[in-house]
C-alpha positions in Angstrom: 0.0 0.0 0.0 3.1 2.8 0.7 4.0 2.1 -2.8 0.4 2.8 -4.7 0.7 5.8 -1.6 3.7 7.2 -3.1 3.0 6.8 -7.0 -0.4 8.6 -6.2 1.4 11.3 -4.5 3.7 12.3 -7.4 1.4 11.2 -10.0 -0.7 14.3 -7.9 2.2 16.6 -8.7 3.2 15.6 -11.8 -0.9 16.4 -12.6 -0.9 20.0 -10.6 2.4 20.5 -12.8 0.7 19.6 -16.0 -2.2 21.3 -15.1 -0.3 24.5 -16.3 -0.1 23.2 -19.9 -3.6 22.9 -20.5 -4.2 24.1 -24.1 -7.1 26.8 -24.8 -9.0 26.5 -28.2 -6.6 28.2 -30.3 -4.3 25.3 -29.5 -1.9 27.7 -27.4 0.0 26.2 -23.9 1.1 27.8 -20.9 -0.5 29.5 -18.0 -1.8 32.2 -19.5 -3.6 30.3 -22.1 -7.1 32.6 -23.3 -10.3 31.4 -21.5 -13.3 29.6 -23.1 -15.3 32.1 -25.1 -19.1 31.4 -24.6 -20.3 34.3 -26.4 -20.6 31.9 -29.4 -20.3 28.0 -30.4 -17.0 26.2 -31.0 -15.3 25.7 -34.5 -15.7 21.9 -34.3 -13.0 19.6 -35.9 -13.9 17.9 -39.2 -14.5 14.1 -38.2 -16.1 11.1 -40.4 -19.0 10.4 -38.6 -20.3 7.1 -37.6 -23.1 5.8 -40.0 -26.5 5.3 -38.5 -26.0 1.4 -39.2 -22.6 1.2 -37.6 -24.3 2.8 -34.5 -27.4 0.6 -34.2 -24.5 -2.2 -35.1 -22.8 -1.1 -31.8 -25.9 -1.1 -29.9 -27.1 -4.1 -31.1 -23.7 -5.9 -29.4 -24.3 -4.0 -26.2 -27.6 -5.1 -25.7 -26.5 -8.5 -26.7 -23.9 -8.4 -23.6 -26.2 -7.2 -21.3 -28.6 -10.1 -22.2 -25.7 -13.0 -21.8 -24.4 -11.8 -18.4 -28.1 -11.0 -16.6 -27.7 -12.7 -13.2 -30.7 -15.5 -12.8 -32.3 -13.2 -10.0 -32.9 -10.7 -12.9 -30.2 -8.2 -11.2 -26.4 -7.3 -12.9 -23.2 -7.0 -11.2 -21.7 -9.0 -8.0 -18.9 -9.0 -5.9 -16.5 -11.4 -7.5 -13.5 -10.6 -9.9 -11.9 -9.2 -6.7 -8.3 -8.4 -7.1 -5.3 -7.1 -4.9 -6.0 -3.3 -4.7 -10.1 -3.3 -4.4 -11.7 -0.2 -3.8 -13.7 0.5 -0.3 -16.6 -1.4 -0.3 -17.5 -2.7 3.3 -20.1 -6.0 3.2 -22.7 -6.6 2.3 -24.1 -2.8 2.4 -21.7 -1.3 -0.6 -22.6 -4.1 -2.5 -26.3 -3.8 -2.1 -26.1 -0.4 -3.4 -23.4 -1.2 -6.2 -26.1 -3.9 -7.6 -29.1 -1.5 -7.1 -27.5 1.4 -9.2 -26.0 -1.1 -11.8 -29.2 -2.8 -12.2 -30.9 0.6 -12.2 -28.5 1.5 -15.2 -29.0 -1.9 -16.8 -32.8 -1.0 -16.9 -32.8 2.0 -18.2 -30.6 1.2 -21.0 -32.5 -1.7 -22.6 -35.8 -0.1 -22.1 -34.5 3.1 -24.1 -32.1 0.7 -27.0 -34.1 -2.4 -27.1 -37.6 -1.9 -25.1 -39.6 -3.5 -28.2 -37.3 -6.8 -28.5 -38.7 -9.7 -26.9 -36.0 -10.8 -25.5 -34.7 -7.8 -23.8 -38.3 -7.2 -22.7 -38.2 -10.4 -21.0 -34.6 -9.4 -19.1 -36.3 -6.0 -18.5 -39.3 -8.1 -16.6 -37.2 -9.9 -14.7 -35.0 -7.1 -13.5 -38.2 -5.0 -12.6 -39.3 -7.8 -10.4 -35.6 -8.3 -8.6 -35.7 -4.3 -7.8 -39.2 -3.9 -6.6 -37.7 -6.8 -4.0 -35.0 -5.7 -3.1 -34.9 -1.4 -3.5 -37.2 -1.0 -0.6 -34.0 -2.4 2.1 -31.0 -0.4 0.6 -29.4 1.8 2.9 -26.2 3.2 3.8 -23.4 0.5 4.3 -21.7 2.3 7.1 -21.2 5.2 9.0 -18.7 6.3 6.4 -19.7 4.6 3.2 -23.3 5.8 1.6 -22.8 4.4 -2.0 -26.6 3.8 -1.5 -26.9 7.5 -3.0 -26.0 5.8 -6.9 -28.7 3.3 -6.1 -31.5 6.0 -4.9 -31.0 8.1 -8.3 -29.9 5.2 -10.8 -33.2 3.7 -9.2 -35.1 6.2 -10.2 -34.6 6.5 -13.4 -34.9 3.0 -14.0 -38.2 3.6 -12.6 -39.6 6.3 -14.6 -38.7 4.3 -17.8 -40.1 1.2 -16.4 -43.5 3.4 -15.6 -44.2 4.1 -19.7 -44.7 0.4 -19.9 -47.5 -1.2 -20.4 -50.0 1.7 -19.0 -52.8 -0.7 -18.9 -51.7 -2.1 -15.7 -53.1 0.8 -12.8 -51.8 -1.0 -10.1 -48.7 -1.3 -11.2 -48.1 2.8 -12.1 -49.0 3.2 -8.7 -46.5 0.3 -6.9 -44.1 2.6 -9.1 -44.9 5.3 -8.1 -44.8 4.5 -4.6 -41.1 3.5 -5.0 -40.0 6.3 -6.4 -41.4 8.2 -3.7 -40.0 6.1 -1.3 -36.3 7.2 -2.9 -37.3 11.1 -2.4 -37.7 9.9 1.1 -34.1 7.8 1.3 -32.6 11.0 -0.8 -34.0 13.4 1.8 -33.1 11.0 4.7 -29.0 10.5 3.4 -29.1 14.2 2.3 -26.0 15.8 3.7 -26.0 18.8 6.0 -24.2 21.0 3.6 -27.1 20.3 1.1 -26.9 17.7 -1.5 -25.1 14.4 -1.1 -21.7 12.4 -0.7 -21.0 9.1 -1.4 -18.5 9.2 1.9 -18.5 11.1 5.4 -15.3 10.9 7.0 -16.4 13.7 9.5 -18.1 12.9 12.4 -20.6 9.5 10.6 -23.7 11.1 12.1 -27.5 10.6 11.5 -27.7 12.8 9.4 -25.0 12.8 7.4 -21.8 15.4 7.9 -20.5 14.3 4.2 -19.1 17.1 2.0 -21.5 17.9 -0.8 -19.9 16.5 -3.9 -20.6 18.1 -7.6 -21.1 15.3 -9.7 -23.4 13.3 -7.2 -25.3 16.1 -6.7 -25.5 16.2 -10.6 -26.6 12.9 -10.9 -29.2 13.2 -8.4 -30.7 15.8 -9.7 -30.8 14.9 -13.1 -32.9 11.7 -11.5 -35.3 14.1 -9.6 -35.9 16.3 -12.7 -36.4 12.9 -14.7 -39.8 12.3 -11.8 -40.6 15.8 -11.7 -41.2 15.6 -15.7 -43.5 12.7 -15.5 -45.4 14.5 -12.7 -43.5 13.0 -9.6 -42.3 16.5 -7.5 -39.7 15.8 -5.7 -38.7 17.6 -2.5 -38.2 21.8 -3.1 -36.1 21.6 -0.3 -33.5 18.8 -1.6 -33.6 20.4 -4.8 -33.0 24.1 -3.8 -29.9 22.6 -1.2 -28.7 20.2 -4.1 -28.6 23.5 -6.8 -27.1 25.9 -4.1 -24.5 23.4 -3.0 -23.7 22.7 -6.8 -23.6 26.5 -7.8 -20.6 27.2 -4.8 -18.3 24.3 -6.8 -18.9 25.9 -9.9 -16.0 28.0 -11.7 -16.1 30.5 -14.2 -15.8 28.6 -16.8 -18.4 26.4 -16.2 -16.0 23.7 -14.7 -16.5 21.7 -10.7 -14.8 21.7 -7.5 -14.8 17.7 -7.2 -16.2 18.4 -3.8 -16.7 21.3 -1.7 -14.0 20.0 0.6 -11.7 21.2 -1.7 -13.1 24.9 -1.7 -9.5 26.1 -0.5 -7.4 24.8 -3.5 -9.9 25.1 -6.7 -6.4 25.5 -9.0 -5.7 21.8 -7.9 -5.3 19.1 -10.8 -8.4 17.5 -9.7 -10.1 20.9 -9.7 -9.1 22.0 -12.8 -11.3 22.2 -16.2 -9.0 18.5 -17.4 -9.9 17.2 -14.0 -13.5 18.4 -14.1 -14.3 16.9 -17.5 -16.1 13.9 -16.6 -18.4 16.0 -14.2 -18.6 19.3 -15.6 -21.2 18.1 -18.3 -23.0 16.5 -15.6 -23.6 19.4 -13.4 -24.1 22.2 -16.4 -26.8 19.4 -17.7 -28.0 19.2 -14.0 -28.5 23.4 -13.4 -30.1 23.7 -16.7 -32.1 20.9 -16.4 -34.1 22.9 -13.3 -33.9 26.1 -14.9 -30.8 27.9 -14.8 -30.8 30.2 -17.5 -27.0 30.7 -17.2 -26.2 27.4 -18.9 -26.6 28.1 -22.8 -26.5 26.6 -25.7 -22.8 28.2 -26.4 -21.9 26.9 -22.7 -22.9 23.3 -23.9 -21.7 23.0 -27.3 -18.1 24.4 -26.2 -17.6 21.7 -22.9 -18.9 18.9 -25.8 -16.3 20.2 -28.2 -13.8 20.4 -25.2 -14.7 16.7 -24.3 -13.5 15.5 -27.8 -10.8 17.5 -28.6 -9.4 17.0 -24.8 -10.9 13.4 -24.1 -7.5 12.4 -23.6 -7.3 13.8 -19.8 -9.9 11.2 -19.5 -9.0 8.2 -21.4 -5.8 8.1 -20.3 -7.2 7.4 -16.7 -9.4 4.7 -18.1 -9.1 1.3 -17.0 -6.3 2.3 -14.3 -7.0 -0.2 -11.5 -6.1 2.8 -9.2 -8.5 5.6 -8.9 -7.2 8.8 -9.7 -4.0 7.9 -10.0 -3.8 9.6 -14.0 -3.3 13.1 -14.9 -5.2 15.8 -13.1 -6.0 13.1 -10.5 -9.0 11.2 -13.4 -10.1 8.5 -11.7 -11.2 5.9 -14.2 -14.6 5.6 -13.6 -15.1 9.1 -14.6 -15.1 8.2 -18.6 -18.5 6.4 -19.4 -20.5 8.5 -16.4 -19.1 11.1 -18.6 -20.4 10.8 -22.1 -23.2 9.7 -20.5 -24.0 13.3 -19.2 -22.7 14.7 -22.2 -25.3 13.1 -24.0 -28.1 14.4 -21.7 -26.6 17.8 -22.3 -26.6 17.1 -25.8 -30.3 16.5 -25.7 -31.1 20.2 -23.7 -29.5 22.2 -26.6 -31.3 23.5 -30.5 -31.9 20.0 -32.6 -30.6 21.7 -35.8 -27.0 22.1 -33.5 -27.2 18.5 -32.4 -25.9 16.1 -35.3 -21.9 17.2 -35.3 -21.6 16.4 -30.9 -23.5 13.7 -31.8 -21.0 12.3 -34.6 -18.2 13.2 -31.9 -19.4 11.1 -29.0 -20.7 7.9 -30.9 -17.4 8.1 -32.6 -15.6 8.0 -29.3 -18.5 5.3 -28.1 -17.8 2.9 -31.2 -13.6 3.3 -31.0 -13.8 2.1 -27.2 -15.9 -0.9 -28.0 -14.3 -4.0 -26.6 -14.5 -7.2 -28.5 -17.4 -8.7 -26.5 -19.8 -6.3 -27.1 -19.2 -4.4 -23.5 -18.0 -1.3 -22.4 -15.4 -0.6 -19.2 -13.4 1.8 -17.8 -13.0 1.1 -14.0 -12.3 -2.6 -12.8 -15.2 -2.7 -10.3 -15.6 -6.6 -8.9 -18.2 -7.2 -11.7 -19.9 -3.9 -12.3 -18.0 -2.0 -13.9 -18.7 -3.7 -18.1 -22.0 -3.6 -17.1 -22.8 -0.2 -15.6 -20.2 0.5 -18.4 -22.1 -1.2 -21.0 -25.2 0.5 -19.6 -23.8 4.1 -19.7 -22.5 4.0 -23.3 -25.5 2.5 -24.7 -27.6 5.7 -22.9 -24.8 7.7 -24.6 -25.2 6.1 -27.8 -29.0 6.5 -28.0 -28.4 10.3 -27.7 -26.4 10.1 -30.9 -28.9 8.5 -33.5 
């Protein structure tokens, strides 16, 4: 362990020092480098563009993977594939909630790519029934560890997909409904003093959690609460307004993320910077803008998904490093696929007529990264992470036809 302790420190400082060589968009280095321009949309590189077969083609393999590695309980993910540096998951609580938000993403991926197939309708039954089970018991793990917070929100929106099928049955709208009130009720309950939530509280492991308020989570959440409130489900104001004020003191400038507020002191740290930020900053902008901020324009989108593409290697290079954020500007990762994910539901709030060329930049990075079984991973998780993986690009992906 002192030796992944001391190749994370200078991997830190290497990142803080390469921090200062971020390019702008004119392609200059050095500290000085100009600022994003928002005032108007980015020149976009010239690309070939993925065909609308070679898309569905891709899709059709992720679904396909999905399908073959469906536990028999109708879940996905478990805790095998354990290796020597595993991240900190106490049992059987972390677990619980890495299967409930996996699933959750699993769910919502098939019923947007493949709702209409029969088989993938009969996976999607049979996952529907394992969560109805099992949702209603997941709670934190520990004092410290609330990774129950990515099962609440990927839950959810599992949930509000699952409720657009078959609307003949009243009964079971309203067992669905009741579920995804009961996760207002576990996101209000695990809500952290400083508004929004952590995945970790290494303060004082209270009641009511003393975690620091964390960007991206917050992000997530909220893009799951805005998800029920548009199907007529109103969340809580009051985790909402405390979610959007703890996000809006991590944002930057430039539209870039504290990685937590915790870090509020030393927001020119690699991690805080726009390269570090990139797997989260199109998360929270989608987030705000999703419950109204007017702030977050089209020109604010389309220039953080040009800055994804033509910088996607501050993320990549972090991907599948068993180590998280051990890469430059302290990228863990699992940042890659959550993402593009968010970039495509940022896609999806700006003009259709501006879509098409982000679109043809993210399914081109989707397709490239394709493994040779039909998955996608960036972060070895036990046996989560091609599956939540697989689940996230496929979401990504559907945003691009």
């Amino acid at each position: 362990m002192l030796r992944y302790a001391t190749l994370f420190l200078l991997l830190c400082s290497f990142s803080s020092a390469n921090a200062l060589a971020e390019e702008d968009n004119s392609g200059r280095k050095g500290i000085l480098a100009d600022p994003l321009d928002f005032s108007k949309p980015p020149t976009l590189p010239k690309i070939q563009a993925p065909t609308k077969q070679q898309i569905q083609s891709s899709m059709d393999r992720g679904v396909a993977f999905l399908l073959k590695v469906q536990n028999p309980n109708g879940s996905w993910g478990s805790a095998t594939q354990t290796k020597g540096l595993n991240i900190y998951a106490p049992v059987p609580g972390a677990h619980h909630a890495f299967r409930a938000g996996t699933t959750g993403l699993c769910i919502a991926a098939l019923v947007e790519t493949a709702g209409d197939d029969p088989a993938a309708s009969a996976a999607i039954d049979r996952s529907e029934a394992w969560l109805m089970e099992h949702l209603g018991g997941l709670r934190r793990a520990t004092g410290d560890a609330m990774y129950n917070i990515w099962g609440h929100a990927y839950s959810i929106q599992a949930l509000v997909r699952l409720r657009g099928r078959k609307p003949e049955d009243v009964e079971r709208r309203k067992r669905i409904d009741a579920m995804i009130r009961q996760q207002f009720d576990m996101l209000t309950r695990y809500e952290s003093v400083d508004g929004g939530w952590g995945y970790y509280d290494f303060r004082y492991q209270a009641r009511k959690p003393t975690s620091s308020s964390i960007s991206f989570v917050n992000g997530a959440v909220l893009i799951a609460l805005a998800e029920a409130r548009d199907i007529g489900l109103e969340p809580p104001k009051k985790i909402v307004d405390r979610a959007i004020a703890a996000t809006n003191r991590q944002r930057k400038k430039d539209f870039s993320y504290l990685y937590g507020e915790y870090l509020n002191r030393t927001p020119m740290r690699g991690i805080n910077r726009p390269g570090g930020s990139l797997g989260r900053t199109q998360c929270c902008n989608a987030a705000l803008r999703a419950w109204g901020d007017d702030t977050i324009t089209d020109n604010v989108t389309e220039n953080w998904l040009y800055r994804l593409y033509v910088r996607n290697g501050w993320l990549d290079i972090g991907r599948k490093r068993p180590i998280p954020h051990e890469s430059w500007m302290q990228v863990a990762g699992y940042f890659y696929y959550f993402g593009h994910y968010y970039a495509g539901v940022a896609l999806s709030q700006i003009r259709p007529e501006e879509q098409p060329p982000y679109q043809a930049m993210l399914a081109k990075l989707m397709l490239d990264r394709q493994e040779k079984n039909g998955s996608w991973w960036d972060y070895p998780l036990y046996n989560y992470h091609q599956q939540y993986g697989t689940a996230f690009a496929l979401l990504t992906l559907k945003r691009c036809q």
